[in-house]
C-alpha positions in Angstrom: 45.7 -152.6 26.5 45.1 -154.3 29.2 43.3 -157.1 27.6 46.3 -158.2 26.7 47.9 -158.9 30.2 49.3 -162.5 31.6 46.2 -163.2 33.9 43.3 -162.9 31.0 45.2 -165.8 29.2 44.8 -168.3 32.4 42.3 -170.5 30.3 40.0 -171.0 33.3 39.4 -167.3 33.4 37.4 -167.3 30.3 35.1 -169.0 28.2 35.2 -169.8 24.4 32.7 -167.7 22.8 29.9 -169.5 20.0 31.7 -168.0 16.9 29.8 -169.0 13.6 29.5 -167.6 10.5 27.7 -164.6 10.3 25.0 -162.8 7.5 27.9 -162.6 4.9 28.8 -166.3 4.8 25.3 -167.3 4.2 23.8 -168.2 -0.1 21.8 -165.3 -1.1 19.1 -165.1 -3.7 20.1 -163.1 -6.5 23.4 -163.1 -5.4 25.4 -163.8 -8.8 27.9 -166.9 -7.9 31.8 -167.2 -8.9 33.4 -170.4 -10.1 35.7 -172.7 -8.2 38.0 -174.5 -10.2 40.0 -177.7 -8.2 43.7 -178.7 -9.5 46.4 -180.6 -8.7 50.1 -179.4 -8.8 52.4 -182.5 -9.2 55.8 -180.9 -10.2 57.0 -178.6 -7.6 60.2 -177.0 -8.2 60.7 -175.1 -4.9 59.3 -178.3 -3.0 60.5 -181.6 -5.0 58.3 -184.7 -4.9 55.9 -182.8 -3.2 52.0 -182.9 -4.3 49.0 -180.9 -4.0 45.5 -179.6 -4.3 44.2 -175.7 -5.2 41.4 -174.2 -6.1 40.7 -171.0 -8.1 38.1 -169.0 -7.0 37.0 -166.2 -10.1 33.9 -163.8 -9.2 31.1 -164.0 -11.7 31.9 -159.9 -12.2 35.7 -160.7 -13.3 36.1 -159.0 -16.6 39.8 -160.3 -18.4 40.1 -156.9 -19.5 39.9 -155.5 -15.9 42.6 -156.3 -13.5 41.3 -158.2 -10.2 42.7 -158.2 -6.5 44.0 -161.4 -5.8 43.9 -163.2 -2.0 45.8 -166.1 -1.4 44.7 -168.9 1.3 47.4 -171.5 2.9 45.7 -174.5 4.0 43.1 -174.3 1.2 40.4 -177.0 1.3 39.8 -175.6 4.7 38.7 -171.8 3.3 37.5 -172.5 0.6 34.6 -175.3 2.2 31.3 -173.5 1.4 30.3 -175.1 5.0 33.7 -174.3 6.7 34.2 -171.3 9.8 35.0 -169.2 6.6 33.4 -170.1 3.2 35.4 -167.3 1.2 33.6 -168.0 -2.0 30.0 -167.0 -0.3 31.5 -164.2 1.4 33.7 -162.6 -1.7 30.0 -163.3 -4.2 28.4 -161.6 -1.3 30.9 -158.6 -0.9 31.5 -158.2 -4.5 28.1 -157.8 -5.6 27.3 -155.2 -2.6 30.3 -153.7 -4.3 31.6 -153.6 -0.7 35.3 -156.2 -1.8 37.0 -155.1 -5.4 36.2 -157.7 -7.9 39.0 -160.5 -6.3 40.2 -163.8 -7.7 40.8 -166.3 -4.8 43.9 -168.6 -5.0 43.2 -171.7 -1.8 46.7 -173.9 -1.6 46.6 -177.2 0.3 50.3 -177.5 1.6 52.4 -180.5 0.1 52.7 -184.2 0.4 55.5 -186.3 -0.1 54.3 -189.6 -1.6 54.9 -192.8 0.4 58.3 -194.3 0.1 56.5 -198.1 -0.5 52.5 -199.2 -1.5 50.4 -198.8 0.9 52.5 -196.2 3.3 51.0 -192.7 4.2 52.3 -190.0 2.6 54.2 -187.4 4.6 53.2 -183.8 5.0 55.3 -180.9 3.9 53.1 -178.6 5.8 55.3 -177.1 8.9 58.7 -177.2 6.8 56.9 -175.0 3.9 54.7 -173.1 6.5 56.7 -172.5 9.8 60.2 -172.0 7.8 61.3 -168.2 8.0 62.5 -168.2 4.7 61.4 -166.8 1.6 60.6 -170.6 -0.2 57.2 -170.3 0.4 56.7 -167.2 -1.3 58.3 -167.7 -3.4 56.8 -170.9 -4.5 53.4 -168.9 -5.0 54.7 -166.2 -6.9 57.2 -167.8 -9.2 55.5 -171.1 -10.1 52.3 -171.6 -8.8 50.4 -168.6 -9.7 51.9 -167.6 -13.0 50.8 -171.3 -13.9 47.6 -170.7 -13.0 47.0 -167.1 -14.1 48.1 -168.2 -18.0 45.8 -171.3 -18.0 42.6 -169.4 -16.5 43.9 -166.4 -18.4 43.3 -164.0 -15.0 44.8 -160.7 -14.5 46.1 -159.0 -11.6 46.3 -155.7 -10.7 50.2 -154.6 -10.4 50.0 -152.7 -7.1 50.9 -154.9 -4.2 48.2 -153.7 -2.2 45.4 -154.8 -4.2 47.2 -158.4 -2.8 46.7 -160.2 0.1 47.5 -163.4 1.9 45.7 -165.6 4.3 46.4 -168.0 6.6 45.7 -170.0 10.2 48.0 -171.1 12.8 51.1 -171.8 10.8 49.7 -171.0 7.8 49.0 -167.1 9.7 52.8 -167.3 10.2 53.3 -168.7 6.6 51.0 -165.4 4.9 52.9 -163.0 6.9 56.4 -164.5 6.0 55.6 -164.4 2.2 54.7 -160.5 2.6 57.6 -160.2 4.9 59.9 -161.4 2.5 58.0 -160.2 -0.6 56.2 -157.0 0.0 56.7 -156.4 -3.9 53.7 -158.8 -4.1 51.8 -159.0 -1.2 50.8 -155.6 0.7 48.0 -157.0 3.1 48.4 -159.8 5.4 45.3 -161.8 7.3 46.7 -164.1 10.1 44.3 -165.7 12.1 45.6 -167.7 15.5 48.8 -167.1 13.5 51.9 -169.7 15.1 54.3 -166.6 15.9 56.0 -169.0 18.4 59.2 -171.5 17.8 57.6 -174.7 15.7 60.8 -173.9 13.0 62.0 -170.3 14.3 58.9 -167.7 13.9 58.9 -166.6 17.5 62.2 -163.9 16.1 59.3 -161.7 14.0 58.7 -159.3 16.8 62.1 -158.5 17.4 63.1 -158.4 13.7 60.3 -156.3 12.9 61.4 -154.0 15.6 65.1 -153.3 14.3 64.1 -153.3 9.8 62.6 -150.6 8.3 59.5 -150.9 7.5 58.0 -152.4 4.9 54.9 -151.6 3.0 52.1 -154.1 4.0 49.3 -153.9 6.1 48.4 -156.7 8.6 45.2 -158.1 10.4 45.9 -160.1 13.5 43.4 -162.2 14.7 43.8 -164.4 17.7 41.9 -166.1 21.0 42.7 -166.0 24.7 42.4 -169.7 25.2 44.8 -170.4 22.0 47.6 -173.0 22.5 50.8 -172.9 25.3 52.5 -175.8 24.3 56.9 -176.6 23.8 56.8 -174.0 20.9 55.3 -171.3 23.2 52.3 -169.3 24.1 50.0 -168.3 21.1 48.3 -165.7 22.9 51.3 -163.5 24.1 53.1 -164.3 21.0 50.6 -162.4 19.1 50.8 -159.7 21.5 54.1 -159.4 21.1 53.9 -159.3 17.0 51.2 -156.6 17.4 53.1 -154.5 19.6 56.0 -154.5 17.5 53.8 -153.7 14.3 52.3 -150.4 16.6 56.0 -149.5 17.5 57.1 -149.3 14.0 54.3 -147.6 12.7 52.7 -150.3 10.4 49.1 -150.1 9.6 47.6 -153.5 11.6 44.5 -154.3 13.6 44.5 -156.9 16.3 40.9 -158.6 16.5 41.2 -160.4 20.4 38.3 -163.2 20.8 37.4 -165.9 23.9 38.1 -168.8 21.6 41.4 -171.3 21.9 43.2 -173.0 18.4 39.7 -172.7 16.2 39.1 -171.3 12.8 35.9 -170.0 14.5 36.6 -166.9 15.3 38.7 -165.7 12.7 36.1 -166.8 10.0 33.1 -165.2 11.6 35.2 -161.9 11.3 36.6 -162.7 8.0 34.3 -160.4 6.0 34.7 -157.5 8.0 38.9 -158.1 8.2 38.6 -158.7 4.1 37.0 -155.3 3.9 39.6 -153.8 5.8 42.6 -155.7 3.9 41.4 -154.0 1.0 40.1 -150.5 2.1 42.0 -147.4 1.5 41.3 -146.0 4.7 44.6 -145.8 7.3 43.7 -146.6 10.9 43.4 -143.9 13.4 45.5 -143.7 16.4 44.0 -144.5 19.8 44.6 -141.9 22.4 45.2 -143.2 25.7 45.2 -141.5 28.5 48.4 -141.3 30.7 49.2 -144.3 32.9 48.2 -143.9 36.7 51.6 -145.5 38.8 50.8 -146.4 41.8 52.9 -145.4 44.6 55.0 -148.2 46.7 55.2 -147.8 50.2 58.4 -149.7 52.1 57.3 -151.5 54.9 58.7 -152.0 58.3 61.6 -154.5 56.9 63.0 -152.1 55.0 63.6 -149.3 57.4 65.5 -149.6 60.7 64.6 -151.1 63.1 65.2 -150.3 66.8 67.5 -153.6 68.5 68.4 -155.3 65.4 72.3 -155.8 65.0 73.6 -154.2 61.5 76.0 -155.7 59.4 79.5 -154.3 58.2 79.4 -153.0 54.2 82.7 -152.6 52.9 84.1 -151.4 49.5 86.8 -153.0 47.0 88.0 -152.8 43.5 88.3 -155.6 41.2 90.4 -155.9 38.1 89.0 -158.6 35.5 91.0 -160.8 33.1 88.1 -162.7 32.1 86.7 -159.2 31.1 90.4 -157.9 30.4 91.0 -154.2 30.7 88.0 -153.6 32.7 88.1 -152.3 36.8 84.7 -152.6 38.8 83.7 -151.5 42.0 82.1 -154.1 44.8 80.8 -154.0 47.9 80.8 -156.4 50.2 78.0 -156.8 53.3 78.6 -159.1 56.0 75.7 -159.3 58.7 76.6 -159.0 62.7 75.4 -162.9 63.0 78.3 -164.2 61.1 80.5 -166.9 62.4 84.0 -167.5 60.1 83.6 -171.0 61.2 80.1 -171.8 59.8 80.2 -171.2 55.2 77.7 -168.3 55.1 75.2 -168.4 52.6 76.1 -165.9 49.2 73.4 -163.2 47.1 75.2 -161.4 44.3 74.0 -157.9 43.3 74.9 -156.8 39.7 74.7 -152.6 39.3 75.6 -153.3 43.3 75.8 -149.3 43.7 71.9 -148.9 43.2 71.4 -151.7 45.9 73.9 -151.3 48.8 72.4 -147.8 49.0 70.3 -147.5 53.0 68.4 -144.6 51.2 67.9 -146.1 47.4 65.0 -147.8 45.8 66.5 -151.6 47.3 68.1 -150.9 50.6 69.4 -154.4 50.8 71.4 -154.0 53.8 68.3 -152.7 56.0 66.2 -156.0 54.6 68.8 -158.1 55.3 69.6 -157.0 59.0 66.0 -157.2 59.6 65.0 -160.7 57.9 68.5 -162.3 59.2 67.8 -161.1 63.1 64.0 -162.7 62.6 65.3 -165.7 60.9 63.0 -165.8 58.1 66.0 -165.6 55.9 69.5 -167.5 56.6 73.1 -165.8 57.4 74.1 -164.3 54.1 76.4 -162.3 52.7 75.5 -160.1 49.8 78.5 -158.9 47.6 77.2 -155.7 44.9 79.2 -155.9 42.1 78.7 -153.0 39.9 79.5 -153.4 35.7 82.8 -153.6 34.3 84.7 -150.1 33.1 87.3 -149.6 30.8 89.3 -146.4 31.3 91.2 -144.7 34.7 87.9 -142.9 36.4 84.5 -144.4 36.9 81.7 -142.7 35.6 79.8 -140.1 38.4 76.3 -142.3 36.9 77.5 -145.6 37.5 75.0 -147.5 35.5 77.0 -145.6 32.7 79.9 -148.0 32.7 80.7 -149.2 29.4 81.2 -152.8 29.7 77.6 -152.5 31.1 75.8 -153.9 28.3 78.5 -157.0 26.6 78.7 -158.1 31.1 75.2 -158.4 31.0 73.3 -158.7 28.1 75.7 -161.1 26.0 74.4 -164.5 26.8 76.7 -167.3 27.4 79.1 -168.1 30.4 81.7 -165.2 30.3 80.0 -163.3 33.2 78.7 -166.3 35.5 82.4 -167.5 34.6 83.9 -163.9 36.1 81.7 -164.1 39.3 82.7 -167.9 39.4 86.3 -167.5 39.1 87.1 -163.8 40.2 84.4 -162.4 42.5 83.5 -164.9 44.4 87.3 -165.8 45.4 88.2 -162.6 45.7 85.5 -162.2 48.5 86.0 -166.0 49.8 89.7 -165.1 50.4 88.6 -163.5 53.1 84.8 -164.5 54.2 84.1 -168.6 54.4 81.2 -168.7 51.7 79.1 -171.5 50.5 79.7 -173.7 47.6 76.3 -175.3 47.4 73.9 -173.7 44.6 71.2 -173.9 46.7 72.8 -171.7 49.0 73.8 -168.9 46.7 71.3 -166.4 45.3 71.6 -163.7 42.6 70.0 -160.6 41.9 69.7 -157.5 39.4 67.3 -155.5 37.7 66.9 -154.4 34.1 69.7 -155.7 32.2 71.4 -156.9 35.2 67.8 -159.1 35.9 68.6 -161.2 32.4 72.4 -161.6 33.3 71.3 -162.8 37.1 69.0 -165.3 35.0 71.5 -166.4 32.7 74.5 -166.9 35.1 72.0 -169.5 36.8 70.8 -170.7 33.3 74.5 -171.7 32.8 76.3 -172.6 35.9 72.8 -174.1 38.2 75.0 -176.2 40.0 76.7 -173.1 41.3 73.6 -170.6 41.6 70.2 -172.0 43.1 68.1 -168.7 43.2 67.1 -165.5 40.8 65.8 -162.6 41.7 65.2 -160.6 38.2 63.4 -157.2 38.4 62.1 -155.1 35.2 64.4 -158.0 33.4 65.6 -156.7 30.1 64.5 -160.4 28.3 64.1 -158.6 24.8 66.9 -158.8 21.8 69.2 -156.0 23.3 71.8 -159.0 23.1 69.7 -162.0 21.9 67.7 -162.4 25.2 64.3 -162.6 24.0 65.5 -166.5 23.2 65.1 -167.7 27.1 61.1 -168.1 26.6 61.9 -170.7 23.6 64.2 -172.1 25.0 62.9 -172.8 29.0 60.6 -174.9 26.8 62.5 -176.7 24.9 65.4 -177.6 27.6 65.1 -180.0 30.4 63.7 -178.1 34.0 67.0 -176.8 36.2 66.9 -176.6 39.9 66.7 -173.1 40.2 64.4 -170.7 42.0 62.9 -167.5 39.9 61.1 -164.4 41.1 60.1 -162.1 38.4 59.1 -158.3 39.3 57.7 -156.6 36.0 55.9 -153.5 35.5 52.4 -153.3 32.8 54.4 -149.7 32.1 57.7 -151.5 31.6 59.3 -150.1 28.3 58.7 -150.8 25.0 61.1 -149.6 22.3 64.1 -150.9 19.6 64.5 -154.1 21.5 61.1 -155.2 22.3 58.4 -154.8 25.0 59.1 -155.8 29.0 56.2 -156.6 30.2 55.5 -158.8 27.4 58.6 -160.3 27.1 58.3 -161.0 31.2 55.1 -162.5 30.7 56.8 -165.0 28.4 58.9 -165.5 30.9 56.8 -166.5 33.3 54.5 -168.6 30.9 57.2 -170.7 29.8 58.9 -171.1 33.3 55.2 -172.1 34.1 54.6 -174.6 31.0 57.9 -176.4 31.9 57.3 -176.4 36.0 60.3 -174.2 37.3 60.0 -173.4 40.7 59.2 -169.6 40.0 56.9 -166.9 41.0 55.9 -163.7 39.0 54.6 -160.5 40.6 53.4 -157.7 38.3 52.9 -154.3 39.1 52.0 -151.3 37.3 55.5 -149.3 37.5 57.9 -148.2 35.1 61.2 -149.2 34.1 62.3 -148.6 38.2 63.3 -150.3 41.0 60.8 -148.8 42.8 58.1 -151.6 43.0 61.1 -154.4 42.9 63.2 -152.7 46.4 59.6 -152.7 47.9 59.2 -156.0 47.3 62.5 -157.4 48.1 61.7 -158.9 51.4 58.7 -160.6 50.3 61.0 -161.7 47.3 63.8 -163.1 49.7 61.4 -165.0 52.0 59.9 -166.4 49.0 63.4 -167.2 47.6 65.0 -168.2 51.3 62.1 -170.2 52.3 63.6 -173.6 52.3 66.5 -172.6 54.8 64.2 -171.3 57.0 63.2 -173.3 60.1 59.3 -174.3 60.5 58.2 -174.0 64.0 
């Protein structure tokens, strides 16, 4: 869907809707009302010292011998506000009486307060540690303690199939309802999340790719969220809910995504509350979309990346390499060394990983073309590109050399182990004989896919070696743990490194998460934490195709500081 692309969540590009509450959430005549009952809850057992408010909602139709639904609110006071963005007990009197919502008993939970430690101190708030935790506490706390308490003293009765129960929530407490059903889908089979904090506060930005590799579970889930929501240290509300939706579709779990114009507001999601509350509770399963097949554009190579006529080529050369640091492995490299060398003057370095697919005059890349013709024009400096291709373990390389088997622990694992290996081994090994940099802002580093995340992280570790990334279709999704990079770019002090993303809106999507998406975060958190990056989005596949056309565009870009100004 393209609404849910990187450019629609610039803030400037759209404005915040007026969302109010619509003919549901207004006091009827004749309309019969339910009762609201406030309480306090002083001895918490899953939180200790903690205090609280709730309120029980029970529908004037609520017959004791009759079991109810049951919907649980986080951040209560808020919902249950009969002039608030939601006013649940107008809407469920409404609803119940046009027999459109099952008779349902509303439970509203303020999070807890700790007490202050002396007179006359503010108590502290409990609120992200019970609400942003990934953990089952919270659920726990509702189904164990607080609801049976409450249940016996209003003498209220359930109905035993988790479906006929639901829990709601905004901003963390969106995260909080969907962590209770995610832990305890016993109890809660429908899930309302509205501008839900799916984004690292205390850990929640992992749902997507844990919901991607457990089996499903048996709850249905409303998202709703806004355009203009929050990009802040934790992350970027907006494509964090994309990503949660996706993964929901990919698994198969019954979900709706409600997109609105609005930023960090109740607004929206309580204008559309009576509508989602309908569907929380209806029987009917969503229908799939069909969408028509995506149209790839075709990328045409310009004049840098075919020969030229008068331009001196450089000399490629090939070479095995037997690791230590990767012990029992062999790799093959290439080496490229351009016609303007001079041994005398350290020539700047680019590192291909999968080198076979780049060295190639007639592949998707043709890196040794674009260099010859960006080197003789000077819009790049002297450099000497080295393709490394994966580690292998065994006597004979694989015919498909992307099939190596060290392919995946080389590049996916993060950590220092590879930028280590091209530190210590490969880099020598071609130094031995070619006078190479030793200044990061001199040496580049390039790959696509999973070779894009490990040309990231070798810089993310060692930027006092590595100055520049190029990452195409990077693989920044939990083949190995990668998806982490968006969370932490924003939590970790800016490095002095150079990034150009190349994504694809067609990018896969499947066990380990979705790359365009996961690109986007990319980008939005390099962005929020001002790296020195640039992202270009296209509408290919998982290829190299739109990335090789792009390379010289990507190396001027990248280059552009050695390059003499006229």
């Amino acid at each position: 869907m393209r609404t849910i692309l990187f450019f629609l969540f610039t803030c400037g590009l759209v404005s915040a809707a007026d969302y109010r509450p619509g003919p549901d959430a207004q006091r009827r005549e004749g309309v019969p009302r339910g009762k609201v009952i406030e309480g306090t809850w002083n001895n918490c057992k899953a939180f200790p010292g903690t205090t609280r408010s709730y309120w029980v909602y029970i529908p004037a139709q609520y017959d004791p011998k009759r079991s109810a639904n049951l919907m649980v609110f986080q951040d209560g006071g808020g919902f249950v506000r009969e002039k608030g963005h939601t006013r649940v007990p107008i809407v469920f009197d409404n609803l119940i009486h046009k027999k459109e919502l099952p008779v349902t008993i509303g439970l509203f939970v303020n999070p807890g307060s700790v007490p202050g430690a002396e007179k006359g101190n503010q108590p502290r708030r409990n609120r992200a540690f019970e609400y942003d935790t990934v953990s089952a506490d919270y659920a726990n706390f509702i189904i164990n303690e607080l609801w049976p308490a409450v249940a016996k003293e209003h003498k209220l009765v359930i109905a035993k199939d988790p479906r006929a129960r639901a829990i709601c929530g905004n901003s963390s407490g969106g995260i909080a309802a969907f962590t209770a059903a995610w832990h305890r889908p016993d109890f809660f089979g429908g899930v309302i999340s509205h501008i839900g904090s799916f984004t690292n506060i205390r850990g929640g930005y992992v749902y997507p790719a844990l919901i991607r590799k457990t089996e499903k579970k048996n709850i249905r889930v409303l998202l709703q969220e806004g355009r203009r929501d929050l990009d802040n240290l934790h992350g970027h509300w907006p494509l964090s809910n994309a990503q949660l939706s996706k993964a929901l579709k990919y698994i198969g779990y019954e979900h709706k995504m409600v997109w609105g114009e609005d930023g960090h507001s109740g607004r929206h999601g309580g204008s559309i509350f009576p509508e989602s509350a309908k569907w929380i509770f209806s029987a009917a399963k969503v229908k799939p979309v069909k969408k028509a097949a995506p149209k790839i554009p075709v990328y045409k190579y310009t004049k840098d990346s075919e020969r030229q006529k008068n331009v001196p080529r450089g000399k490629v050369t090939k070479h095995i390499l037997e690791s230590k640091i990767f012990k029992g492995t062999r790799r093959e490299f290439f080496v490229y060394v351009p016609a303007q060398y001079k041994p005398e003057q350290a020539a700047c370095v680019m590192v291909f990983q999968d080198g076979h697919a780049y060295v190639k005059e007639d592949g998707d890349v043709r890196v040794p073309i674009v260099f010859d013709n960006l080197i003789a024009r000077g819009e790049m400096p002297v450099t000497i590109g080295i393709f490394v291709n994966p580690g292998h373990r065994g006597e004979a390389f694989p015919d498909n050399r992307w099939r190596a088997n060290n392919r995946s622990f080389e590049y996916d694992s993060l950590g220092d182990q590879y930028a280590r290996f091209v530190l210590k081994e490969l880099l020598p090994a071609v130094g031995a004989k070619y006078n190479l940099s030793d200044k990061a802002a001199d040496r580049a580093i390039c790959g696509a896919s999973s070779g894009g995340i490990c040309a990231f992280t070798v810089a993310w570790e060692r930027p006092d070696a590595f100055g520049k990334v190029y990452s195409m279709i990077g693989s920044f999704t939990n083949i190995r743990g990668g998806h982490v990079y968006p969370s932490w770019i924003r939590k970790t002090a800016r490095k002095p490194v150079k990034v150009f993303l190349q994504d694809g809106r067609n990018d896969l999507d499947n066990t380990h998460g979705h790359w365009p998406l996961a690109n986007e975060q990319m980008a939005a958190a390099l962005k929020f934490m001002n790296w020195d990056h640039k992202f270009v989005y296209g509408e290919g596949k998982h290829s190299l195709k739109h990335g090789g056309v792009i390379l010289p565009d990507a190396l001027r870009w990248l280059w552009a500081d050695h390059v003499k100004k006229d």
